[in-house]
C-alpha positions, -999 to +999 in steps of 0.1 A: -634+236+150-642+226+186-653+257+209-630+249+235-604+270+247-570+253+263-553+267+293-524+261+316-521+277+350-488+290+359-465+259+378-488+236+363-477+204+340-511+199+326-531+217+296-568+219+308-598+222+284-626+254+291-660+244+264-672+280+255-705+289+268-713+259+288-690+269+309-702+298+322-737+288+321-727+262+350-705+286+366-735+314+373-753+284+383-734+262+407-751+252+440-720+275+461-745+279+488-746+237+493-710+238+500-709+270+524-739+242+542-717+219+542-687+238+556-703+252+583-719+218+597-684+204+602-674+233+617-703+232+643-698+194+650-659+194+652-669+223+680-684+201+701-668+169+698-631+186+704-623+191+662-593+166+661-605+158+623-619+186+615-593+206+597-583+170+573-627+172+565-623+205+557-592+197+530-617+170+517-645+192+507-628+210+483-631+185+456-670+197+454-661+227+434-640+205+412-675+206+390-676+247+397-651+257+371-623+247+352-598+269+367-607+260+402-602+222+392-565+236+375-559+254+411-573+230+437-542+219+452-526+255+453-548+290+449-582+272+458-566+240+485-578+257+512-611+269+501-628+254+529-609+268+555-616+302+541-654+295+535-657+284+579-635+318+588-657+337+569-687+320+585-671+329+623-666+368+612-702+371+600-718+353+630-696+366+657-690+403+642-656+401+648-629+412+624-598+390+602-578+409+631-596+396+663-596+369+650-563+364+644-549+372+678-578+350+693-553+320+677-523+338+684-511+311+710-538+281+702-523+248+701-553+234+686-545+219+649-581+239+637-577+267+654-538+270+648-545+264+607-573+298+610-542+317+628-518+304+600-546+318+571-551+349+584-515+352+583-514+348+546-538+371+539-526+396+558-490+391+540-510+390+508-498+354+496-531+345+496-568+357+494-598+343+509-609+322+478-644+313+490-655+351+489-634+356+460-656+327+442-689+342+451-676+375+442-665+361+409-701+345+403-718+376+407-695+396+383-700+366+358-741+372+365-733+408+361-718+411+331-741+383+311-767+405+326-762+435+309-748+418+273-773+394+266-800+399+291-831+409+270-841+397+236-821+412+214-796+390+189-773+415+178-738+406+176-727+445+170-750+453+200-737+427+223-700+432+210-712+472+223-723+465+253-690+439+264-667+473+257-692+496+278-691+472+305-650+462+303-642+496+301-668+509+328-647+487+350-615+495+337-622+535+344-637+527+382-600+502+392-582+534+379-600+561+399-590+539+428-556+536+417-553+504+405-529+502+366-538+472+347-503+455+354-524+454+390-554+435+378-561+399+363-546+393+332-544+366+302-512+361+285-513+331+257-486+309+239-479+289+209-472+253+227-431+250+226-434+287+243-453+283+272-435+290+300-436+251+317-424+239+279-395+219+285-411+199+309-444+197+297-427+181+262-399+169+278-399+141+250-391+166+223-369+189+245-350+154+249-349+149+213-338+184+203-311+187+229-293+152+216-294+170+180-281+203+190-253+192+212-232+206+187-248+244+195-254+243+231-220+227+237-201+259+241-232+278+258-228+290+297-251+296+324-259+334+325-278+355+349-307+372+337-305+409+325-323+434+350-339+466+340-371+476+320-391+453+292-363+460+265-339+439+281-362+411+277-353+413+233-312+414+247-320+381+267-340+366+235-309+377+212-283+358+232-309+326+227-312+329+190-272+338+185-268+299+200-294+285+171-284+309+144-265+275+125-296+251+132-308+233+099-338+223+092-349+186+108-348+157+081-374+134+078-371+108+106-369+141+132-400+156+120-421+129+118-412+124+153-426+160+161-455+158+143-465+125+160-459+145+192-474+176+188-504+155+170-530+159+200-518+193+213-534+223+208-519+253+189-523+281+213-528+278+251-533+305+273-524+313+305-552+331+331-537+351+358-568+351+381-601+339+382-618+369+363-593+367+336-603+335+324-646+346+327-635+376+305-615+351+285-648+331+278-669+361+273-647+374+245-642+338+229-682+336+228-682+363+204-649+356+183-664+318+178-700+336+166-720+325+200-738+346+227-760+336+256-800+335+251-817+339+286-843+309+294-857+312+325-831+320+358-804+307+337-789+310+295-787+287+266-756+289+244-769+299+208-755+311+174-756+345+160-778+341+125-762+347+093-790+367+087-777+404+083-798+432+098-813+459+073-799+489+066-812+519+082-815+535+050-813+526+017-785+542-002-777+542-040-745+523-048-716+543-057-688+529-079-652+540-085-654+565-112-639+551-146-640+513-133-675+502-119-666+488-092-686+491-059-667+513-036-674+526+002-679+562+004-639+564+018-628+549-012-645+574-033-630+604-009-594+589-017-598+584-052-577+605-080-603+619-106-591+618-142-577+646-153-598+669-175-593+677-208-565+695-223-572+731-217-565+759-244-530+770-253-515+799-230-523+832-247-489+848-271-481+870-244-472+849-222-451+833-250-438+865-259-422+869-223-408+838-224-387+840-251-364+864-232-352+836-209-313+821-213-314+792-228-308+762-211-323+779-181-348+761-154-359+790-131-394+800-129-409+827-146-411+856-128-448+868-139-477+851-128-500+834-150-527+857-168-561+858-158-582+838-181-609+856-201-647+851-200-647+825-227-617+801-221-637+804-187-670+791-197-652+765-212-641+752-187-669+752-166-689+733-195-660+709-197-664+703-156-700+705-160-701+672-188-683+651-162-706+626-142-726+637-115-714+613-091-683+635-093-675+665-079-648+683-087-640+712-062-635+749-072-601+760-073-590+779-038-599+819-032-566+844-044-565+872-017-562+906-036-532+910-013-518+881-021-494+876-050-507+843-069-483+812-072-457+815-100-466+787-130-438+772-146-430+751-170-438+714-150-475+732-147-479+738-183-472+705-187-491+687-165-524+714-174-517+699-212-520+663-196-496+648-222-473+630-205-448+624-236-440+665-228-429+656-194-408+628-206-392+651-232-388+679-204-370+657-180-344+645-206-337+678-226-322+703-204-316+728-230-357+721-239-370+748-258-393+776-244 
């Protein structure tokens, strides 16, 4: 299997391909500091030769990061179009100490296309339909630096370590966006899909949606245009219920349709996923890197994409191997906590006395006796103990529970007798015969 991951970006008609590893090698590395250069020498030219052109050059540079990162290439013409512009508006606020709001109502009334284009940006951001992607792609570099830092920045080769250290840093993160008040339905997120379910489906395949909807006209003849159900997530299995009730008759395709499908669905992947932000997609990677057996080696300022050796560590100490009693079979010490032991031998017949009580009960009756069970002497005692004592010392039978004095002990009937005998033809018997003897 190839260690690529696919992915679709929401409004997108296009599955894009991620490599694993190499892709975040190249990400920590890319050259961002050559295009800021570049950015802000066409913003110091267009400022002295009037900027006519300036804003059009500034929609052109964008296709440098095209290299940066899958995602941006995905988003260039919508989250990451005006990239540029947001890298020269950072530029002015850190050379002229002036605020996103100064600046804004510097432009306020500018006719200028430049100038009018910052004033339109600003505007966004402060309406929150978009961010500044430039510091959002440096910030996103150095949380990708970050993180690889602290998972595979020293020698060791681990996977259990570096699996460790990916949950102390994830979670780290997840505990400081909560202290400032931010739930996870706040934050980046990755949804993913089996293909005929992403959500651009029907006109991503719009071959095999065609082809389906000429074989179900008979189903979706009758069906009507519905408004969608408001209200919490459960409403979401009503809407997917009124779906499957249309399809509930659908039989199964014959030949001629499936091999249709199959020659359609021949080059696409099985799942895609779906990044909701920049940082969901570098977690995305960092979590595939492990499931596909892979870290990161440092080499220098920068990582080489390795696999984990087969070779298993050793054991911290070396421990006997313990087998299911009665069976052989290696076992983990839960197994053995969980297992039944046999049940011992038969033990010795209850004394006459407590035959001798018996007798008095109606027959045909089932209620318990009334008197407890007698105590055992010394010698049926030592029996016992001997009999527990020959079992194998892998076993350990516990010692029956204190009595308190001023407790009454449980009453024994005759279900305990049987099962103390072990014979399980008696219980059979028991069960069957309601008018069983004493």
């Amino acid at each position: 299997m190839k260690d690529i991951i696919s992915f679709s970006v929401p409004g997108s008609m296009a599955i894009y391909e991620l490599p694993v590893g190499s892709t975040l090698i190249r990400f920590m590395a890319f050259d961002l500091e050559f295009f800021a250069e570049q950015c802000v020498e066409l913003y110091k030219k267009s400022r002295g030769s009037g900027g006519d052109d300036t804003l059009a050059k500034a929609l052109a540079l964008k296709e440098y990061l095209r290299n940066c990162h899958p995602y941006c290439a995905a988003t260039l013409k919508t989250e990451f179009d005006k990239v540029a512009l947001d890298c020269i508006i950072d530029h002015i606020c850190q050379t002229e100490k002036v605020g996103l709001e100064t600046l804004w109502v510097r432009y306020l009334t500018s006719k200028e296309p430049f100038e009018k284009a910052v004033f339109e940006r600003i505007t966004d951001y402060k309406s929150g339909f978009a961010i500044n992607q430039w510091t959002n792609l440096m910030r996103m570099r150095a949380y990708a630096r970050s993180k690889a830092a602290v998972i595979y920045g020293d020698d060791v080769t681990d996977m259990a370590a570096h699996r460790a250290r990916s949950l102390y840093y994830d979670m780290s993160f997840r505990v400081a966006a909560q202290k400032m008040g931010f739930g996870s339905d706040d934050l980046p997120q990755i949804r993913y899909y089996s293909l005929p379910l992403l959500p651009e489906a029907p006109q991503l395949l719009r071959n095999a949606a065609h082809t389906l909807e000429e074989a179900m006209k008979p189903l979706l003849s009758k069906l009507e245009i519905m408004e969608p159900i408001k209200g919490q997530n459960c409403v979401r299995d009503q809407m997917a219920g009124l779906a499957l009730a249309a399809i509930r008759d659908i039989k199964k395709p014959d030949d001629f349709e499936l091999r249709q499908f199959m020659q359609m669905y021949r080059l696409m992947p099985e799942t895609v996923f779906e990044p909701v932000g920049l940082k969901a997609i570098i977690d995305l990677e960092f979590d595939q890197l492990m499931e596909r057996g892979l870290y990161l080696k440092p080499n220098g300022a920068t990582y080489t994409c390795e696999k984990y050796s087969n070779k298993k560590s050793a054991p911290e100490e070396e421990l006997p191997v313990q087998t299911v009693p009665d069976t052989g079979v290696p076992a983990s010490p839960a197994m053995l906590a969980s297992h039944v032991m046999p049940v011992p031998p038969a033990m010795p017949s209850p004394p006459a006395a407590v035959k001798k009580r018996s007798r008095g009960r109606p027959k045909g009756s089932v209620k318990a006796k009334k008197e407890g069970p007698p105590p055992a002497d010394e010698t049926s005692g030592a029996e016992d103990r001997a009999e527990f004592t020959a079992l194998p010392d892998m076993i350990h039978p516990l010692p029956p529970p204190p009595v308190a004095r001023s407790q009454k002990p449980r009453e024994e009937t005759d279900d305990d007798t049987a099962l103390r005998s072990g014979t399980v033809d008696t219980i059979i018997r028991m069960a069957e015969d309601p008018n069983r003897a004493s």
